[in-house]
C-alpha positions as a printed NumPy array, in Angstrom:
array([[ 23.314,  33.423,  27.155],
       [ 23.821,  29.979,  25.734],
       [ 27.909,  28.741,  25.896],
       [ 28.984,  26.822,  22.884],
       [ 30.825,  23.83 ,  23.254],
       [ 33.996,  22.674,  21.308],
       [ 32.032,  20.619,  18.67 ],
       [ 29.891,  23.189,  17.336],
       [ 27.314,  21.941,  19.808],
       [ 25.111,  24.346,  22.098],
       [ 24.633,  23.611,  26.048],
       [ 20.763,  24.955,  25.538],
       [ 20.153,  22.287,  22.926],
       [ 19.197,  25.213,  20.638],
       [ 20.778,  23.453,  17.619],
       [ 18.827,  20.357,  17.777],
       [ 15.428,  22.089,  18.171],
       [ 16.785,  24.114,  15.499],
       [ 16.857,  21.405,  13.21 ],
       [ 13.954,  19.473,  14.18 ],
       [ 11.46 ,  22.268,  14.269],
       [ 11.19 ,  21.956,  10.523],
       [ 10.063,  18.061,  10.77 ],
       [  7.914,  18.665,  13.456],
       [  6.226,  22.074,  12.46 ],
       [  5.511,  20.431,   8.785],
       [  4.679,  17.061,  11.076],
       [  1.765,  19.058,  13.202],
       [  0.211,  21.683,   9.984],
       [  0.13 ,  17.969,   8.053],
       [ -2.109,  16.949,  10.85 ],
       [ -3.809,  19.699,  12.453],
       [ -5.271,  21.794,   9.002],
       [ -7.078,  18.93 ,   7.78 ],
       [ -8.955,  18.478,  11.303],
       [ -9.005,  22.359,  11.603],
       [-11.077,  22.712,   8.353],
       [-13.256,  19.38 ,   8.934],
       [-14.29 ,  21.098,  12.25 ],
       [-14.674,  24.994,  10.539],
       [-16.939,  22.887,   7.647],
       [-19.564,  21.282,  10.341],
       [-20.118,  24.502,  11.526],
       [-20.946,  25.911,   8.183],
       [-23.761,  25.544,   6.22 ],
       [-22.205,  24.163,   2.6  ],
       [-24.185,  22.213,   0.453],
       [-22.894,  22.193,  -3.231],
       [-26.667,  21.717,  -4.552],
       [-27.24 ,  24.691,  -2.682],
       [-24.555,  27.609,  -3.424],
       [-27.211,  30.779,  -2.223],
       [-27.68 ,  29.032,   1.197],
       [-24.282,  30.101,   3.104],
       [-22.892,  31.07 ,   6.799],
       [-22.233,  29.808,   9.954],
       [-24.562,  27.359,  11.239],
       [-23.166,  26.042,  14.292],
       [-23.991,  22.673,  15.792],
       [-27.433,  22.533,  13.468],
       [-25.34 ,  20.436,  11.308],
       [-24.317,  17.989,  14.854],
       [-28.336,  18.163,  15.515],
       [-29.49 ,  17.015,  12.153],
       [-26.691,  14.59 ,  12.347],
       [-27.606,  13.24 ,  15.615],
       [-31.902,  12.912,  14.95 ],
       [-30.842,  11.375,  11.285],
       [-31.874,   7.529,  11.697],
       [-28.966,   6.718,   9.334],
       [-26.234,   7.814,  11.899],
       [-27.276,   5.04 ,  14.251],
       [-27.986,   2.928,  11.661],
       [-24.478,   3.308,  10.146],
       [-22.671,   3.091,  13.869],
       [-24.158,  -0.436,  14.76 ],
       [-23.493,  -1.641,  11.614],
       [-19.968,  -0.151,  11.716],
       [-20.076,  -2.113,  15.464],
       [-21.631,  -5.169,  13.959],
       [-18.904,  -5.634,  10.981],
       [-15.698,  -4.695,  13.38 ],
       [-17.348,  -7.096,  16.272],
       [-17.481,  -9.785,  13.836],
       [-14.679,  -9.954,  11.514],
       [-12.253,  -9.424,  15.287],
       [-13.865, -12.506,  16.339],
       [-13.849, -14.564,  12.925],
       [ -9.951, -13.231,  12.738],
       [ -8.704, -13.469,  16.061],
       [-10.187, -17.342,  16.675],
       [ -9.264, -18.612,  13.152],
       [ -5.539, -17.017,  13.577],
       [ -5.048, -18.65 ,  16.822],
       [ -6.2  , -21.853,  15.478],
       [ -4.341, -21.284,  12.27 ],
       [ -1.081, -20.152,  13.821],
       [ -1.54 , -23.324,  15.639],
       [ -1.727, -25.319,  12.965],
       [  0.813, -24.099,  11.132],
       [  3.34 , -24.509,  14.284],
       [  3.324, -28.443,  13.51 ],
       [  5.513, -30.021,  11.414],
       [  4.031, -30.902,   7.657],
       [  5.935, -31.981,   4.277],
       [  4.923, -28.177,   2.091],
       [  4.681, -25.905,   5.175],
       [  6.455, -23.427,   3.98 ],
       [  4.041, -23.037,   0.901],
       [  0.949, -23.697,   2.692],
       [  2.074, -20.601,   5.244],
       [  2.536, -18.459,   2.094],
       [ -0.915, -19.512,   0.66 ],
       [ -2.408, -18.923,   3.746],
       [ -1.078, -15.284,   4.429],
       [ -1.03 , -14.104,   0.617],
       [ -4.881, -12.772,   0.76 ],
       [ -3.545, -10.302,   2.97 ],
       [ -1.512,  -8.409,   0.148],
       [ -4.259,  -8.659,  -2.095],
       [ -6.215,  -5.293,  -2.7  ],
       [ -9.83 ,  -4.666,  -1.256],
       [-11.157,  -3.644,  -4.592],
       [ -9.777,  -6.553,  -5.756],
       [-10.567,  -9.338,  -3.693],
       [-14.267,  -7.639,  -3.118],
       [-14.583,  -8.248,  -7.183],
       [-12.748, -11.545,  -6.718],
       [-15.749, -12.617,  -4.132],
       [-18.7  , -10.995,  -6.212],
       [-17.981, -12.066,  -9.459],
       [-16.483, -15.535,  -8.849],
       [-17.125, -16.908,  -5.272],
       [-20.397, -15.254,  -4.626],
       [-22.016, -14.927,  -8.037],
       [-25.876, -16.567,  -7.842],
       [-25.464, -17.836, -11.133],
       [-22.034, -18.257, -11.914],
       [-20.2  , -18.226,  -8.516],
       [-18.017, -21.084,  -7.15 ],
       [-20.995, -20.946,  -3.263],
       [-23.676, -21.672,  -5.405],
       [-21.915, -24.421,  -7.595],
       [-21.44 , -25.922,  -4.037],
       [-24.807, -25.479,  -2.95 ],
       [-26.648, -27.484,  -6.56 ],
       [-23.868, -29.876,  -5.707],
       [-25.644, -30.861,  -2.275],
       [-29.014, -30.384,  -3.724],
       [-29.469, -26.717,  -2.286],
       [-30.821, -23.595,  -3.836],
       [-28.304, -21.137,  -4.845],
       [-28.392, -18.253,  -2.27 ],
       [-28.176, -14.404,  -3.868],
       [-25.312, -13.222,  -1.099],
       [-25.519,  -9.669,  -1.843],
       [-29.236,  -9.211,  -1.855],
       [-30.501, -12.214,   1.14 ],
       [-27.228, -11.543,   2.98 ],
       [-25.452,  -8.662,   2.585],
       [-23.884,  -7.36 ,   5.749],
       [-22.817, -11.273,   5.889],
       [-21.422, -11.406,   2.765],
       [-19.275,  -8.118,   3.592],
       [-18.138,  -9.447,   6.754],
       [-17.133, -12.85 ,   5.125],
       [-14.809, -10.596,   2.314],
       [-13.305,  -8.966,   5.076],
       [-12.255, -11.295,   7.479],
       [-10.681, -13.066,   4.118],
       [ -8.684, -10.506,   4.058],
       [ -7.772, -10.04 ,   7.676],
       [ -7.366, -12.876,   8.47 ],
       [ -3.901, -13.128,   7.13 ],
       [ -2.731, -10.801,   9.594],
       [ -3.971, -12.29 ,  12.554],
       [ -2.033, -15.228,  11.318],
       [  0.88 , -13.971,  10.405],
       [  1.144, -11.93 ,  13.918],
       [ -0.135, -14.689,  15.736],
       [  2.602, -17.565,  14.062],
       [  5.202, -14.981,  14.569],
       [  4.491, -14.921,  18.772],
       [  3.913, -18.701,  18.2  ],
       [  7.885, -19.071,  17.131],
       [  8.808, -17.814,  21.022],
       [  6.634, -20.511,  22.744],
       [  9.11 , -22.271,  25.137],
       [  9.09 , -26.308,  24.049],
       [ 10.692, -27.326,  27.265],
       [  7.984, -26.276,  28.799],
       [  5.054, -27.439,  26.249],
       [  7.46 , -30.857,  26.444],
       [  6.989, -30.902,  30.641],
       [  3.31 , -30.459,  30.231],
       [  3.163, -33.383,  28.286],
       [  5.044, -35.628,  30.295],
       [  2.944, -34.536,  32.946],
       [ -0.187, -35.923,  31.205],
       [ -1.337, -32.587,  29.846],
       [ -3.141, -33.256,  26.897],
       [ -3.377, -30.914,  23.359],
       [ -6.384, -28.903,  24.752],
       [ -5.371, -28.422,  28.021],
       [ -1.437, -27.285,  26.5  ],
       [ -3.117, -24.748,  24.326],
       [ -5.433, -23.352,  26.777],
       [ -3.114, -23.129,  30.12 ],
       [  0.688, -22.605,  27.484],
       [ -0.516, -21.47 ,  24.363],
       [ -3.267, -19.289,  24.557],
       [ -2.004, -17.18 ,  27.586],
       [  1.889, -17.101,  25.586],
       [  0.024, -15.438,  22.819],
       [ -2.08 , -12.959,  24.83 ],
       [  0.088,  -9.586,  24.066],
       [ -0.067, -10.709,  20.203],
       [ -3.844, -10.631,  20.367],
       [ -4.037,  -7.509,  21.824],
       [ -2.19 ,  -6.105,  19.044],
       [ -4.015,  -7.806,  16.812],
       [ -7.273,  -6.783,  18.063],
       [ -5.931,  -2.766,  18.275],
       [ -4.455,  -3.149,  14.512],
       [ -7.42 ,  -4.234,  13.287],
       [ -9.956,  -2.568,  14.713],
       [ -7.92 ,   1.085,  13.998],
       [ -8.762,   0.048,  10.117],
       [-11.882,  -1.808,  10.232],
       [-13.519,   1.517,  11.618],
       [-12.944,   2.519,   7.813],
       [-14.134,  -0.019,   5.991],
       [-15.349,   1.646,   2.695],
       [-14.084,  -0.438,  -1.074],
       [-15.699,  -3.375,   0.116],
       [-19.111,  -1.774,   0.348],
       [-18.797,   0.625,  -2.304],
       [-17.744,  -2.452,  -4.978],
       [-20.293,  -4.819,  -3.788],
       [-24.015,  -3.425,  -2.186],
       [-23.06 ,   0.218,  -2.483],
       [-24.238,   0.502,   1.032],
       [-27.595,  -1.415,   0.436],
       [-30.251,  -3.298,   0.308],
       [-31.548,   0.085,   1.862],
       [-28.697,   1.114,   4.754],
       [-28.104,  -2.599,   5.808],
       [-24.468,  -2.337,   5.247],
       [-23.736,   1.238,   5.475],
       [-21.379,   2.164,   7.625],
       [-20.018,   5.26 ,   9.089],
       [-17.348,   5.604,   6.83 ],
       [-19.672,   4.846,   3.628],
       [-22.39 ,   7.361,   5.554],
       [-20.083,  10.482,   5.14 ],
       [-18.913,   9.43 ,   1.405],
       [-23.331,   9.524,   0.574],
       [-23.197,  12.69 ,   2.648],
       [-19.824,  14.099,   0.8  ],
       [-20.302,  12.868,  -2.832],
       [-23.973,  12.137,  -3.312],
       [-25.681,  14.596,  -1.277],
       [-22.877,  17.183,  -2.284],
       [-23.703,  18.104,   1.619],
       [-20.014,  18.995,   2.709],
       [-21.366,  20.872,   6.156],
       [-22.933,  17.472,   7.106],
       [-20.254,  15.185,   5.814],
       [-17.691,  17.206,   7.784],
       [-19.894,  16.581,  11.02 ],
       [-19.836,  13.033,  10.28 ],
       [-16.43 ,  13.399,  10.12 ],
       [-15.31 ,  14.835,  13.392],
       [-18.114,  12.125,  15.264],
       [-16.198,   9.27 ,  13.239],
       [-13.013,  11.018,  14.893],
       [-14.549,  11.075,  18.029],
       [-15.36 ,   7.691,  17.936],
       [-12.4  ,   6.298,  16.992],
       [ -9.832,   8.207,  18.996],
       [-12.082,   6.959,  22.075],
       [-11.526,   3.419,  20.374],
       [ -7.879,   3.99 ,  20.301],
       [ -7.296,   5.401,  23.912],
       [ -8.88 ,   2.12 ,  25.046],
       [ -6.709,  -0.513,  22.784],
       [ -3.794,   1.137,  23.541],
       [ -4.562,   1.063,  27.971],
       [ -5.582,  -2.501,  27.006],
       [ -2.398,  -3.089,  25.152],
       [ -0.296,  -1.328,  27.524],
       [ -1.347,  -3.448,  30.794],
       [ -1.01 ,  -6.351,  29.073],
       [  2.597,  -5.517,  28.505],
       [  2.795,  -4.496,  31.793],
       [  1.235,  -7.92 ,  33.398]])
């Protein structure tokens, strides 16, 4: 039997699990019904094309998944975009934030410039870069390129997994600065000013001080980033709509075709739970990455 204490309080803790069983019961149906029916729909043969052809179909949806060319297609281009815009991001941060630690008359406007793209849609800024930056005809790259003498290059058709890559590291980038000047603010001077006395020059202070003072920052960079560039989706959709062919469709755009174009919801749902999969086993390895950093 559970004593009460003076202040309403009770020794078993009764009252507190009491009152937080609400949060957390609404906290873990919020989270577990959605992945409950994306897992009951792979198993189920449910095409919307197809109402007559019903029932449980068990992992035929996971084997017509797995033999469809476009899966692997759409996962090493989903590697190829995440690979690329972490490196373009993480480098030109680190450089960035180290620019941006000097002293300059309009810093404080050049860091907002710098870091604005960032709060800038991705419908948006992918319309911004197709209509006006990467137009063939009208676009601000190929106005640059008759200005050297160079053919005007069609971006979306000659280059499109480039072109989405470029957009998106815009737009990332931003972040990686912002994170990256933020760590920079905690670099010790005293000791960046005894390196220099010493006869430690700019490169040597940023790779043996600077770069390892900013190592934890990258790592949560790096886990930030890659958490949403495994959905990548307005980017695509605005600009190639996943093409020329599947060149820059992803695994996110993949289920939408399977979802919403092929009205396949059995299918889509299995693409679902492998993008899951995938990204939980991404996440269980930032976050041990992350956490012996910390601990180092």
């Amino acid at each position: 039997m559970n004593k009460t204490r003076t202040s309403g309080r009770t020794i078993g803790g009764f009252r507190t699990l009491s009152l937080q069983a609400p949060a957390v019961s609404l906290l873990f149906l919020w989270m577990i019904v959605p992945l409950a029916m994306t897992v009951w729909f792979s198993l189920q043969r449910y095409n919307l094309l197809m109402p007559g052809m019903t029932g449980f179909a068990g992992l035929e949806n996971y084997e017509y998944l797995f033999t469809d060319p476009a899966l692997w297609s759409a996962m090493g281009t989903t590697l190829l975009m995440v690979g690329w815009v972490l490196a373009i991001t993480v480098v030109g941060g680190t450089l960035l934030a180290v620019l941006f630690q000097q002293e300059f008359m309009g810093q404080g406007i050049a860091r907002v410039l710098a870091i604005s793209p960032f709060f800038v849609m991705p419908t948006v800024s992918a319309l911004v870069w197709k209509n006006m930056m990467m137009h063939p005809a009208n676009g601000v790259l190929s106005w640059v390129a008759e200005l050297f003498g160079l053919p005007a290059v069609d971006w979306f058709s000659s280059l499109p997994l480039t072109s989405i890559i470029i957009i998106v590291s815009w737009q990332w980038l931003p972040f990686a600065l912002l994170i990256l000047l933020t760590a920079m603010q905690s670099l010790d001077e005293d000791q960046v000013e005894a390196a220099r006395m010493d006869g430690a020059g700019p490169i040597a202070i940023f790779f043996f001080i600077t770069l390892p003072h900013l190592k934890r920052a990258i790592s949560v960079v790096i886990m930030i980033e890659m958490i949403f560039l495994l959905t990548i989706f307005a980017e695509i959709f605005v600009t190639t709509s996943g093409g020329p062919g599947l060149a820059t469709t992803n695994l996110a755009y993949l289920i939408y075709i399977r979802a919403l174009l092929d009205f396949d919801v059995g299918m889509a749902s299995a693409g679902g739970v492998v993008a899951i999969i995938l990204a939980n086993i991404v996440a269980i390895f930032l976050v041990r990455m992350v956490a012996k950093n910390l601990e180092n």
